[in-house]
MMTF fields as JSON, N, C-alpha, C and O atoms, coordinates in Angstrom:
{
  "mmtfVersion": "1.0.0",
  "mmtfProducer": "UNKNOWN",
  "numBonds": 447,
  "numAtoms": 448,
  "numGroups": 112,
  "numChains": 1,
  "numModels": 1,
  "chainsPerModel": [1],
  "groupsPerChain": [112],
  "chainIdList": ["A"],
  "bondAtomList": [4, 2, 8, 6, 12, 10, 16, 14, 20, 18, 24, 22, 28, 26, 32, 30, 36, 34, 40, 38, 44, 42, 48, 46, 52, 50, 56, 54, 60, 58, 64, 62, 68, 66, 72, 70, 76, 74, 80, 78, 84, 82, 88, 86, 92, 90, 96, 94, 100, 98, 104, 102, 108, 106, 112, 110, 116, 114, 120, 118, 124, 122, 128, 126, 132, 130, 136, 134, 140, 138, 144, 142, 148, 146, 152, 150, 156, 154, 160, 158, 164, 162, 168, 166, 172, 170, 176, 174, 180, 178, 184, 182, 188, 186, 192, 190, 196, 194, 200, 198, 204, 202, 208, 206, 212, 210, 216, 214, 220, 218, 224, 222, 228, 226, 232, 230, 236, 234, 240, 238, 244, 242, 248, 246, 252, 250, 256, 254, 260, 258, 264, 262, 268, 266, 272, 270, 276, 274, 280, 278, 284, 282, 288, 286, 292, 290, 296, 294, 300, 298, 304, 302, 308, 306, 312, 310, 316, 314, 320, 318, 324, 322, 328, 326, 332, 330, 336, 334, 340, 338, 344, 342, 348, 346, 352, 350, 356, 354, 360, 358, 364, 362, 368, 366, 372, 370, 376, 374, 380, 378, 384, 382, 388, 386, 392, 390, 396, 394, 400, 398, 404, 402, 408, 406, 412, 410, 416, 414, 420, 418, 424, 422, 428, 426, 432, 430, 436, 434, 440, 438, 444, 442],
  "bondOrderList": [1, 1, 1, 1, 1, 1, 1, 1, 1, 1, 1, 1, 1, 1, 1, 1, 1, 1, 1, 1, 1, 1, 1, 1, 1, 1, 1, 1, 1, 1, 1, 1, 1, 1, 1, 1, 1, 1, 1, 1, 1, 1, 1, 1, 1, 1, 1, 1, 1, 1, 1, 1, 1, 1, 1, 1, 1, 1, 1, 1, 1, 1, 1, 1, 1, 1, 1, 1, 1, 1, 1, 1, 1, 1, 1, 1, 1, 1, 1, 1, 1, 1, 1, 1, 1, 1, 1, 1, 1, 1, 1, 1, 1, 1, 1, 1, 1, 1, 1, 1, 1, 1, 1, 1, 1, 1, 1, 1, 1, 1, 1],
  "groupList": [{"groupName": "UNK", "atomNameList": ["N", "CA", "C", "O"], "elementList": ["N", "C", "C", "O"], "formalChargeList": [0, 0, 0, 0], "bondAtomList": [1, 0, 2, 1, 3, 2], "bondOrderList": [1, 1, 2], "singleLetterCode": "X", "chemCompType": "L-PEPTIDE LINKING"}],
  "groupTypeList": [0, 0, 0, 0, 0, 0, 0, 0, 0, 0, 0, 0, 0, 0, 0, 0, 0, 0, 0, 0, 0, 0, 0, 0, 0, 0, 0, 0, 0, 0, 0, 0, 0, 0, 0, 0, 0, 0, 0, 0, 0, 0, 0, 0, 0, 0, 0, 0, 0, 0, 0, 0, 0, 0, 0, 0, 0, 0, 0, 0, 0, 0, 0, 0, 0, 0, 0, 0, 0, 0, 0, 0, 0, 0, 0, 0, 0, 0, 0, 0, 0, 0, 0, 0, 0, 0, 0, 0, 0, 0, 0, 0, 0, 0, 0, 0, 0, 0, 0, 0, 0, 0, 0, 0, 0, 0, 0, 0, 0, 0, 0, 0],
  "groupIdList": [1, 2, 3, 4, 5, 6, 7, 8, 9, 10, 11, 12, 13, 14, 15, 16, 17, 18, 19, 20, 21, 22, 23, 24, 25, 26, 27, 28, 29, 30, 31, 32, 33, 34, 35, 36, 37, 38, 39, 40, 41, 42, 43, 44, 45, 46, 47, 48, 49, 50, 51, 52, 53, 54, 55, 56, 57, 58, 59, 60, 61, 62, 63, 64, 65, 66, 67, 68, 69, 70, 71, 72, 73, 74, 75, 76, 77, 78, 79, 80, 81, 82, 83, 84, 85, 86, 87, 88, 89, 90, 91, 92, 93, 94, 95, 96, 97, 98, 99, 100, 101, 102, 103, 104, 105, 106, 107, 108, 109, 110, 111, 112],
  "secStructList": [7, 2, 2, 2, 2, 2, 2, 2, 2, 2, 2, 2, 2, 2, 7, 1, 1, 7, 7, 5, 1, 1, 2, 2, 2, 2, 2, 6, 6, 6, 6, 2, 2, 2, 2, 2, 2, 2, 2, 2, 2, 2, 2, 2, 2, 2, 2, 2, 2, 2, 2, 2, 1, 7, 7, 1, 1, 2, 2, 2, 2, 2, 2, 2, 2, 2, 2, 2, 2, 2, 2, 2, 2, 2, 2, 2, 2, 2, 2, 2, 2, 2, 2, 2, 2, 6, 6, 6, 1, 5, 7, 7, 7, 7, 7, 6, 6, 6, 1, 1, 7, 7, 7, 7, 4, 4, 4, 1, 7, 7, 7, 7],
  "xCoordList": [1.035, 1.061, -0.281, -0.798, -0.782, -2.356, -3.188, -3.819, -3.256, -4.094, -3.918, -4.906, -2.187, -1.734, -2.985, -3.965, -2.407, -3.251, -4.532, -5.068, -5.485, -6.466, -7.375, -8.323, -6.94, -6.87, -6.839, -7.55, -5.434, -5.338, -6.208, -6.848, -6.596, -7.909, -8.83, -9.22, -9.421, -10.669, -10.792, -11.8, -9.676, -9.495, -8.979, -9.038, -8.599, -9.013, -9.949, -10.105, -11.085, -12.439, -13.219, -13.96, -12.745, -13.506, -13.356, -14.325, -12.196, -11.209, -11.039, -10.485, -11.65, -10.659, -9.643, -9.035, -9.03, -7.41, -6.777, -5.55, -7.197, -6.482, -6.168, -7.052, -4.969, -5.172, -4.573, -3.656, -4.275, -3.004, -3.924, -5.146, -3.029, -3.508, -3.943, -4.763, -3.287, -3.067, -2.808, -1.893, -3.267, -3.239, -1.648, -1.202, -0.899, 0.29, 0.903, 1.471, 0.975, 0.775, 0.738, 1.674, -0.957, -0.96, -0.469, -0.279, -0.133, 0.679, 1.892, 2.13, 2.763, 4.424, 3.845, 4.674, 2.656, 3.028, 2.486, 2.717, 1.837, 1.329, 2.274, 2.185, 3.854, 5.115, 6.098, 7.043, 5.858, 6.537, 6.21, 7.024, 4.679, 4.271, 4.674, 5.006, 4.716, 4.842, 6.333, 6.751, 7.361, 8.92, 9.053, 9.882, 8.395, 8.576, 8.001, 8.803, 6.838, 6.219, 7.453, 8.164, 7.583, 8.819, 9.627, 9.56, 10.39, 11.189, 11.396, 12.397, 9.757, 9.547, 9.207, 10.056, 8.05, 8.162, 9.35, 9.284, 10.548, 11.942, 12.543, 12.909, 12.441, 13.203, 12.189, 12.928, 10.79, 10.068, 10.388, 10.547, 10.645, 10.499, 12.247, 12.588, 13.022, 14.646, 13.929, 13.297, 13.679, 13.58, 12.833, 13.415, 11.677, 10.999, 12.146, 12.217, 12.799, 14.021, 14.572, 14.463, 15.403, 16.382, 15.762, 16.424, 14.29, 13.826, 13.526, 13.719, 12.911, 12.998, 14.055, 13.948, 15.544, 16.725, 17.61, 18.645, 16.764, 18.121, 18.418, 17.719, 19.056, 19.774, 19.748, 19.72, 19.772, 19.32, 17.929, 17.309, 17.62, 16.5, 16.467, 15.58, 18.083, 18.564, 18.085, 17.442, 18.635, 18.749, 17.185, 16.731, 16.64, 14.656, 14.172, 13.59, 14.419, 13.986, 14.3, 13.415, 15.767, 15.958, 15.209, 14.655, 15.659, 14.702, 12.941, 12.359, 12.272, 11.016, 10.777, 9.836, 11.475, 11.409, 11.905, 11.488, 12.693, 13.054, 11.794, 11.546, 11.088, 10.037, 8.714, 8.042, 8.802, 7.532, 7.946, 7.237, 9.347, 9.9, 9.393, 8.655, 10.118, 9.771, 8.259, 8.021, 7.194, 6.046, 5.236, 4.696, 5.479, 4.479, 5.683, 5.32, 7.127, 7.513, 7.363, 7.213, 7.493, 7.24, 6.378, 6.902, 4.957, 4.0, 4.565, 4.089, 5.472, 6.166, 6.741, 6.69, 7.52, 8.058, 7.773, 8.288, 6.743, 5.473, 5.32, 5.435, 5.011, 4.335, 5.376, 5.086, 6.921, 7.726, 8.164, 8.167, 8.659, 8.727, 7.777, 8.259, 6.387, 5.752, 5.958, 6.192, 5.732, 5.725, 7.024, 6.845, 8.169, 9.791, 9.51, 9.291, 9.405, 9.246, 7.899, 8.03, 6.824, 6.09, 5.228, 4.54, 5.257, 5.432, 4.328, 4.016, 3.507, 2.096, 1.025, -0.171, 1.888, 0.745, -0.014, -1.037, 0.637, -0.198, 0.04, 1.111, -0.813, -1.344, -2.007, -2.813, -1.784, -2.297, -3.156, -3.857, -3.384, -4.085, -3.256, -3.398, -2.424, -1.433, -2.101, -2.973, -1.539, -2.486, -3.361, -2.852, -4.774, -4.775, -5.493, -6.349, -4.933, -5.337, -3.769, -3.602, -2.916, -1.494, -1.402, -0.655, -2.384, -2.457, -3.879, -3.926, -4.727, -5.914, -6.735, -7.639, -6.701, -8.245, -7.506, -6.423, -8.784, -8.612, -8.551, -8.508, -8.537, -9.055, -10.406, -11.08, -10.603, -12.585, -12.531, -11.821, -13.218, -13.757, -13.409, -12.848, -13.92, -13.94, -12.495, -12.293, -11.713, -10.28, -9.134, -7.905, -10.654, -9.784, -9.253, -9.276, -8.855, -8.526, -9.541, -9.304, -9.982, -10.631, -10.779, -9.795, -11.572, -11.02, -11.398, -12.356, -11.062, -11.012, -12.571, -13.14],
  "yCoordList": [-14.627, -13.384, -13.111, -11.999, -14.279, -14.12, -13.161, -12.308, -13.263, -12.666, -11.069, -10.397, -10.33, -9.11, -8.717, -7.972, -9.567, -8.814, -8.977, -8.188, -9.778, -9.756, -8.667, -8.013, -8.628, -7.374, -5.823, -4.859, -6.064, -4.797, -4.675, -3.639, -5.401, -5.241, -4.694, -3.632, -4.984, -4.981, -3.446, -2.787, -2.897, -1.863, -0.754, 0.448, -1.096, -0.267, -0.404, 0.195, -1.138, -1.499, -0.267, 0.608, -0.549, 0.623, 1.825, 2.555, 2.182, 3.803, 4.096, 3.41, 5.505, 5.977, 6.488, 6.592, 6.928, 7.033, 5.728, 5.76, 4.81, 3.951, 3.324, 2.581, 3.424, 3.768, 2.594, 2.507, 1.431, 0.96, 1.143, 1.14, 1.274, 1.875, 0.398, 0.214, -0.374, -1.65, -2.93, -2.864, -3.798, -5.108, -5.6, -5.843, -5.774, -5.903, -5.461, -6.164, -3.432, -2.649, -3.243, -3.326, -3.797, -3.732, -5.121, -5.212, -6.528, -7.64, -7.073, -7.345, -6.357, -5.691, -4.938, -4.255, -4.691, -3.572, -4.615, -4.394, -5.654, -6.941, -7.755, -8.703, -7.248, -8.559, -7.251, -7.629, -5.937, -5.178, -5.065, -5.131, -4.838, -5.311, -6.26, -6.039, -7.51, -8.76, -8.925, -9.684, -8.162, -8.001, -7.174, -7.561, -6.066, -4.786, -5.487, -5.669, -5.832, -6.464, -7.401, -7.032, -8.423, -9.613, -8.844, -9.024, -7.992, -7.262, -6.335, -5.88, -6.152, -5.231, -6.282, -6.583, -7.325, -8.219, -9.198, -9.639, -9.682, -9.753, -8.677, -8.897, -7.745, -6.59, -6.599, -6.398, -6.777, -6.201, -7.473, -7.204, -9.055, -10.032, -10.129, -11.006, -9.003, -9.473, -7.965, -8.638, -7.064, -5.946, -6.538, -6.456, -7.214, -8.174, -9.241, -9.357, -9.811, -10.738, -10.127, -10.471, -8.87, -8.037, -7.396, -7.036, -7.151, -6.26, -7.599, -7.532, -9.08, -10.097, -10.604, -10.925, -10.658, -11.248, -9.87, -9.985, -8.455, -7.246, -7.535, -7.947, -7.371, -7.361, -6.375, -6.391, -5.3, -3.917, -3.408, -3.919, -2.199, -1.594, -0.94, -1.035, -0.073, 0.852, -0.038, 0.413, -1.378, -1.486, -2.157, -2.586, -2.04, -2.571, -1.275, -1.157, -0.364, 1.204, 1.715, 2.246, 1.625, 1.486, 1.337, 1.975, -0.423, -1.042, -1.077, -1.584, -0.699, -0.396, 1.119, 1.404, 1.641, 2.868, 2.822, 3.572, 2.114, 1.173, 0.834, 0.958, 0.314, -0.802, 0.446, 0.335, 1.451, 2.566, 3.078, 3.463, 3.084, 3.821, 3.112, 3.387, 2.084, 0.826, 0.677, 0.798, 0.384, -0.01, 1.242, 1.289, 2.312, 3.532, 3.977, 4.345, 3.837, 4.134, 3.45, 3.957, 1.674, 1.054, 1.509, 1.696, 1.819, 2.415, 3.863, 4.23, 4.535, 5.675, 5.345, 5.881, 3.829, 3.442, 2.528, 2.4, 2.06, 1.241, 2.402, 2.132, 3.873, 4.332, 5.215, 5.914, 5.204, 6.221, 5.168, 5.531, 3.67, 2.978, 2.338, 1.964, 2.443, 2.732, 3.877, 3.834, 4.844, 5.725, 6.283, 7.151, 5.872, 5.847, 4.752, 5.239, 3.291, 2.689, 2.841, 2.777, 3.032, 3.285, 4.711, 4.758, 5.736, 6.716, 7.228, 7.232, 7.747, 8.012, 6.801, 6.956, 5.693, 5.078, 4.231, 3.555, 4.417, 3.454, 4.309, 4.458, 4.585, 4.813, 5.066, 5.997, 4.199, 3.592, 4.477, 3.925, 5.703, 6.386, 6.986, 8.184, 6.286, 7.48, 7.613, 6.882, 8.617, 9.047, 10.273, 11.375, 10.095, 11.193, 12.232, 13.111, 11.84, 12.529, 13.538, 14.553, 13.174, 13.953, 14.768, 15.746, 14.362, 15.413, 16.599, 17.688, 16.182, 17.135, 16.985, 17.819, 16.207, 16.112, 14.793, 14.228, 14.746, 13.389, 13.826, 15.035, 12.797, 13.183, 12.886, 12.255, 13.39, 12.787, 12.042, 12.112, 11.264, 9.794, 9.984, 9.162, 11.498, 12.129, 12.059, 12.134, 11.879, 11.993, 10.965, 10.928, 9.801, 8.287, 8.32, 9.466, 7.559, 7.213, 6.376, 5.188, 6.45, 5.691, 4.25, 3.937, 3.411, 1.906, 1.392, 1.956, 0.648, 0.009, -0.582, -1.164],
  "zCoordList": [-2.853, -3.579, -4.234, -4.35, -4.652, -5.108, -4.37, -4.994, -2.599, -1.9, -2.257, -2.55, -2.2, -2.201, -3.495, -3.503, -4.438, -5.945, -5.869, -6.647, -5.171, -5.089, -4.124, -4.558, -2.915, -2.293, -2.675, -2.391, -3.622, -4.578, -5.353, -5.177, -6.314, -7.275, -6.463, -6.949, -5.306, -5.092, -4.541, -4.796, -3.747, -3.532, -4.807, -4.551, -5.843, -7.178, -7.557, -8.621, -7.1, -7.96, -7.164, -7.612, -5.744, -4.552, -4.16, -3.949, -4.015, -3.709, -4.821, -5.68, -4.97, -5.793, -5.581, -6.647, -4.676, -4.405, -4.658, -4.57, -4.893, -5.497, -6.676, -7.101, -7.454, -8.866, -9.568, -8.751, -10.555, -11.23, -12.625, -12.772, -13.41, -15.023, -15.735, -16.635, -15.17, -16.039, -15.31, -14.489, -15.404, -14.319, -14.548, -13.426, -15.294, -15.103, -14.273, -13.437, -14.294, -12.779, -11.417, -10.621, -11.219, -10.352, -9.997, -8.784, -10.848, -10.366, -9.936, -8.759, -10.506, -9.744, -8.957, -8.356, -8.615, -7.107, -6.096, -4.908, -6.415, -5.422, -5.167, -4.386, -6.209, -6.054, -5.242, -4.549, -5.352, -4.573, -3.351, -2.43, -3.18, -1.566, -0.825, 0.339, -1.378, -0.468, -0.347, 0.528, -1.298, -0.988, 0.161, 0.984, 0.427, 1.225, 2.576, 3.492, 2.716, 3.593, 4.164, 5.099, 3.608, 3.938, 4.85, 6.066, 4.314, 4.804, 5.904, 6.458, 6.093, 7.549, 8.081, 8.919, 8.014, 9.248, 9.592, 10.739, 8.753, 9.1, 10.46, 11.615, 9.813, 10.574, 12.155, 13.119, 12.529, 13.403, 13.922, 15.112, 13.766, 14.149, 15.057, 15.851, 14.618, 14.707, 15.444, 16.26, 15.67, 17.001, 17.809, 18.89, 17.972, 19.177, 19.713, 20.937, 19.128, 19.743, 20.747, 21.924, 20.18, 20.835, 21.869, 22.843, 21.78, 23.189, 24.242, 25.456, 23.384, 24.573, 25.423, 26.607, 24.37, 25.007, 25.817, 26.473, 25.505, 26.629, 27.982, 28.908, 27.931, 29.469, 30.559, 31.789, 29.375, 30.392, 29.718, 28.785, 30.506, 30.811, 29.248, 28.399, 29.178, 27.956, 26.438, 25.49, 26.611, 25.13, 24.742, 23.681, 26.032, 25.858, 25.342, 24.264, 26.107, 25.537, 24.334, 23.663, 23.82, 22.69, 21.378, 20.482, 21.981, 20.755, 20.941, 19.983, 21.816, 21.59, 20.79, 20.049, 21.027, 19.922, 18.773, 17.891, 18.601, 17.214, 16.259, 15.06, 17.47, 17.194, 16.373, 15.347, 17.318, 16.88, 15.737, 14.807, 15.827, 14.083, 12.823, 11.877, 13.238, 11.953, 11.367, 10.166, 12.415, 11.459, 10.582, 9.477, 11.797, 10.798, 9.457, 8.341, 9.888, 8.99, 7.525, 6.413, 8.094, 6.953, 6.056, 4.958, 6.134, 5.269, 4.555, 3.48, 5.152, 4.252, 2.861, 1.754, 3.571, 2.698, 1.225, 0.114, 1.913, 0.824, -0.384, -1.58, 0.202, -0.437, -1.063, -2.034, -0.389, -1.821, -2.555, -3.731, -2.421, -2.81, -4.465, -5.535, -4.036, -5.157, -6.452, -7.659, -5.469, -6.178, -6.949, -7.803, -6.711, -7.331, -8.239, -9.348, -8.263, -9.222, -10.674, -11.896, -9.889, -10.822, -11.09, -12.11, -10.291, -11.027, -10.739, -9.549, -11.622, -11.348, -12.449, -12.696, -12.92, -13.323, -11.939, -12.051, -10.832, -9.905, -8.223, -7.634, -7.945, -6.625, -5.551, -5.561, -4.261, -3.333, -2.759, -1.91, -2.902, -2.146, -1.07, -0.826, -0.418, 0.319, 1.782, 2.254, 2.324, 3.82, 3.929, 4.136, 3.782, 3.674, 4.77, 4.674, 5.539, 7.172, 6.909, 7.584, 6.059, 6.036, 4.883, 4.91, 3.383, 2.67, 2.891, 2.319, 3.642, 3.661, 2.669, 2.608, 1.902, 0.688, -0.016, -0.17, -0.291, -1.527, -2.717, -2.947, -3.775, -5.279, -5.181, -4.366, -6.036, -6.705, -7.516, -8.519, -7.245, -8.447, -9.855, -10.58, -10.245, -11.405, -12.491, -13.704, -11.297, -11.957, -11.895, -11.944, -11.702, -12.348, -13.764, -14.213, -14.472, -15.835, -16.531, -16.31, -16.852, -17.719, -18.237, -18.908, -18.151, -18.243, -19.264, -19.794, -19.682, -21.485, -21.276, -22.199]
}
């Protein structure tokens, strides 16, 4: 879990789309990542099974589109996930090829 928060720091030190107000912050969003994370590579590791062991053609096709849902979705979910628990004191920057602009530097918060 060290690496998540360390990672995270360094990318609030660098982006500014990337925001946590307070290092406490950003330790629960480095203990929410590595829960969320767990949880999609569980799930992607149990859809690679099922497309190795099908029997038919159908349930390979299936679950490979399963498979395309899951990872881009996962990052949807990283990011309402954040943003439901903590709000606007902390965030990741988001996608922003999907909102069309960034913020400016200008409209970080301020640091002690």
């Amino acid at each position: 879990m060290l690496v998540y928060l360390v990672v995270l720091g360094v990318f609030i030190q660098l982006v500014p789309d990337v925001i946590s107000e307070t290092f406490l912050l950003a330790l629960l969003t480095a203990v929410l990542l590595k829960v969320v994370l767990g949880v999609v590579l569980w799930a992607k590791k149990k859809i690679v099974a099922r497309i190795r062991s099908a029997d038919t053609r159908r349930v390979r096709i299936v679950s490979a589109i399963t498979l395309l849902l899951v990872l881009p979705g996962s990052k949807f979910m990283v990011l309402g996930l954040v943003n439901l628990v903590f709000g606007d004191a902390v965030r990741l920057g988001g996608f922003a090829v999907f909102r069309g602009r960034t913020r400016p530097a200008d409209r970080r918060p301020s640091q002690p």
